[in-house]
N, C-alpha and C positions, 0 to 999 in steps of 0.2 A: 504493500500500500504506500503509496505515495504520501509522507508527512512533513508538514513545516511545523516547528516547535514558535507555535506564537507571544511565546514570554518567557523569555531565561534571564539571568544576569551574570555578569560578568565583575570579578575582580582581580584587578595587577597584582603581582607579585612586586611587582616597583613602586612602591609610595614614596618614593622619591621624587619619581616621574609624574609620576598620578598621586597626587595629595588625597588626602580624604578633604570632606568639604561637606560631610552630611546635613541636610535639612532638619532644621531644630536642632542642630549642634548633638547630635545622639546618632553614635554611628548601632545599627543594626546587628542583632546579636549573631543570626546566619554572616554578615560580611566580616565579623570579625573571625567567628569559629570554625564556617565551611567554606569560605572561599572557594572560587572557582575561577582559574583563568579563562582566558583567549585560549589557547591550545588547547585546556584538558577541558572544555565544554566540546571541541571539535573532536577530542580521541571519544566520549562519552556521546556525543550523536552518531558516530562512526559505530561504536557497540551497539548501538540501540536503534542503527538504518535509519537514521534521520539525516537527511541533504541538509536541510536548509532553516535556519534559527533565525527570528528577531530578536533582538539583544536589546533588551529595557532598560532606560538606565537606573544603576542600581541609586534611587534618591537617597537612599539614608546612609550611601556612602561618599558619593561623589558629590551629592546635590546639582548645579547647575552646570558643571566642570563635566562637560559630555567628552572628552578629547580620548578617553580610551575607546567606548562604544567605536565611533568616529574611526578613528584609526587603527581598531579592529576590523571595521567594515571595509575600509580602503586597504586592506592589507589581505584580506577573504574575500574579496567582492560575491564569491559564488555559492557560498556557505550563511553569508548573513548581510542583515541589513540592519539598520539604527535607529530606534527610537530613543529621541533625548528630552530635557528636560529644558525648558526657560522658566523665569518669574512673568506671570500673565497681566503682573498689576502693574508691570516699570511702566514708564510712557513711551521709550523704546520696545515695547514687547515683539510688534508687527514687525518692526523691522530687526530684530532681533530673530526673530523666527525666519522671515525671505532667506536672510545669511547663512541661518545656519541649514537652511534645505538646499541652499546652491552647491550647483558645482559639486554632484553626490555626495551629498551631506545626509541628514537627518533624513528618513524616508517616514518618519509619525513622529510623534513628541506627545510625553507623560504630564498629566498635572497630578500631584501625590498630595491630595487633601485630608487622608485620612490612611493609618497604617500602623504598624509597630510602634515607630516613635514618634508617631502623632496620634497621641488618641483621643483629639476630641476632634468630632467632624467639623471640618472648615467648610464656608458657605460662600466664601469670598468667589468662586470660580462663575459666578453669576452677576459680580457687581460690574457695575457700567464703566468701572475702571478696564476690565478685562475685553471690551466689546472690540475693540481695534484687533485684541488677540484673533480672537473668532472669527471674526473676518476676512483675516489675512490666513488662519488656516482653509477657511472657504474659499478661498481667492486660489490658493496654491492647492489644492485638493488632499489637502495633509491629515490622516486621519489622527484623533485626538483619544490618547489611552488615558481613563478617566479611573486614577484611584480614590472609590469613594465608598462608602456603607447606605444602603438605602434604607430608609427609614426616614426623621425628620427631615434630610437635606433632600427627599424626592421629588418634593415642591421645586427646589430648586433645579434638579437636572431637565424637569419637566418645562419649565419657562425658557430655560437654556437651547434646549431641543425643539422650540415653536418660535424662540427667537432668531434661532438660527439652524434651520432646516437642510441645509444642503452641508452642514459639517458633518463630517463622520464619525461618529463617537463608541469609540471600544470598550464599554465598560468592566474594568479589569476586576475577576471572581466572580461578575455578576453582580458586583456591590455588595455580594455577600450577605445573600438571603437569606433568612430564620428556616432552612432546610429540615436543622434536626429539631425543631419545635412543633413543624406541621409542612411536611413537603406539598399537601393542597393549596394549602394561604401561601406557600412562599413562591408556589407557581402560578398562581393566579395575581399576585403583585408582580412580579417579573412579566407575566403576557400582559396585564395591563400598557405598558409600556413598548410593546411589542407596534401600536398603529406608528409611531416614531419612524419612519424610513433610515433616517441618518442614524438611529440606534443599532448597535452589535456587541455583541457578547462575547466574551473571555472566558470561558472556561477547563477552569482547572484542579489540581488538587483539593483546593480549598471548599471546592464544589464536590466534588465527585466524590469524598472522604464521607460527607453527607450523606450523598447519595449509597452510597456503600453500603453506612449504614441504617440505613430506613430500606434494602431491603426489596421488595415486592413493592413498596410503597413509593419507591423513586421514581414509576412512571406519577404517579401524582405531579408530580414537579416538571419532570422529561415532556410531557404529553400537551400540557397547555402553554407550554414555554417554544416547544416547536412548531403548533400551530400557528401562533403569535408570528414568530418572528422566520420560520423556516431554517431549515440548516444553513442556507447558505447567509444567514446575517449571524451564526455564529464560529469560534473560531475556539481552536483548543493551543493552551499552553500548558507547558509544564512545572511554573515557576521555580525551576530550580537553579542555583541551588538554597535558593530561599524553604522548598519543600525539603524534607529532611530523609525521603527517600534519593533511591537511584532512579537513574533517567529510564533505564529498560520496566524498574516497577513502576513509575509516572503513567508511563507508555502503554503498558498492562492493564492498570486500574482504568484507564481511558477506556480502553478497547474491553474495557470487562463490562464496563457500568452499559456502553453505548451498544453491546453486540448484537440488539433486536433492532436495532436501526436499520433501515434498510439499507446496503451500500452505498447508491448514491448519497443517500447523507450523511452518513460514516466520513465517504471520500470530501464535502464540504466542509466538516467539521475539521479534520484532521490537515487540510491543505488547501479547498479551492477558496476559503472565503479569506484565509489570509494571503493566498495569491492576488485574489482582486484587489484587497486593503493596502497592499505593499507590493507594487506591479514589478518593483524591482528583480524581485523573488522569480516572476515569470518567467523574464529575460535572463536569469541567470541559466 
């Protein structure tokens, strides 16, 4: 089967090179303890027959200092592509974003509003400071990985998504829906969301582990979440090595949760909707 790992992260062996620079000054417990270079995410998709990675940058290491993604991808070109990170509220944001998408640069860009070392959801990703951001991602076709937890801040992804209808928005875990509390409610808020055109979904261990275990009951969740939105507006990652498995069991629990899927949507999930999101991928 043909797979692109739609969310991995990457970190240097050279902090000399690559400074840490983490968002909220709190570097990430995975980037301190399981690190993963550029090479040995490549020998680890090579184990696991995986071609081809988007490499997210790792926020709560690097923060806005995107230059290893970057010059990993320029250095692989046929193996991966780059999703980086800017601040959306500078006044320079727009053109801060054109820059760093030229001249095979960035191929998406991450906003990290909510995560490990941020744990209170931020809502700023909607304020009209950011609206030049939006734009200029709509203007360049750049699709926008959106770390967020749904819940109170859905109000705002919702305004976000009518405001600006033709951005692409990846929402990385799904937002990280209350799965193991009631996989019916958490699938039926997730298809709500689903009439959104420029919404897609990220799914990955964070998901699937859920799903796992709920069991019989994971189509609850699976079944009005694919209606919604179709396979082809979702995308699977692995997030590792932020997950605390290996890349072949990531790859496993994927293909274990999803196996009554019919193939063709197996093969969207697994590669054709990150092919669309990141055409680079195509061409490679």
């Amino acid at each position: 089967m043909d797979i692109v790992d739609a969310h991995c992260h990457i970190i240097s062996a050279d902090p000399a090179r690559y400074p840490q620079a983490p968002i909220g000054g709190k570097q990430s417990q995975w980037a301190a303890t399981r690190p993963v270079t550029a090479e040995g995410m490549i020998a680890r998709m090579d184990e696991t027959g995986i071609d081809q990675a988007v490499l997210v940058q790792a926020t709560t290491n690097y923060g806005y200092d995107n230059s290893y993604v970057l010059d990993t991808t320029r250095a692989h070109p046929h193996r991966f592509v780059a999703v980086g990170t800017v601040d959306p509220l500078r006044p320079d944001a727009a053109a801060s974003l054109k820059a760093a998408a030229g001249d095979g640069g960035l191929a998406g860009v991450r906003l990290f509003t909510s995560g490990s070392t941020v744990p209170t959801q931020g809502e700023w990703f909607v304020a009209p400071e950011t609206f030049p951001f939006w734009e200029q991602a709509a203007a360049l076709d750049l699709p926008v990985c959106l770390q967020m937890r749904l819940g109170p801040a859905t109000g705002q992804l919702v305004e976000l998504l009518e405001r600006f209808p033709h951005v692409k928005i990846l929402l990385d875990h799904i937002g990280y829906p209350d799965i193991a509390n009631s996989p019916a409610k958490a699938g039926q808020d997730v298809a709500a969301l689903g009439v959104h055109p420029g919404l897609h979904l990220k799914l990955t261990h964070r998901n699937l582990e859920r799903l796992d275990d709920a069991g019989q009951n994971a189509t609850d969740f699976l079944t009005p979440v694919l209606d919604a939105f179709g396979a082809g507006r979702i995308a699977w990652g692995s997030n590792l090595p932020a997950a605390e498995q290996s890349l072949p069991e990531l790859r496993t629990l994927a293909e274990e949760i999803l196996t009554d899927l019919p193939e063709t949507d197996q093969q969207e999930i697994f590669a054709g909707t990150a092919r669309r999101l990141y055409p680079r991928l195509t061409q490679a």
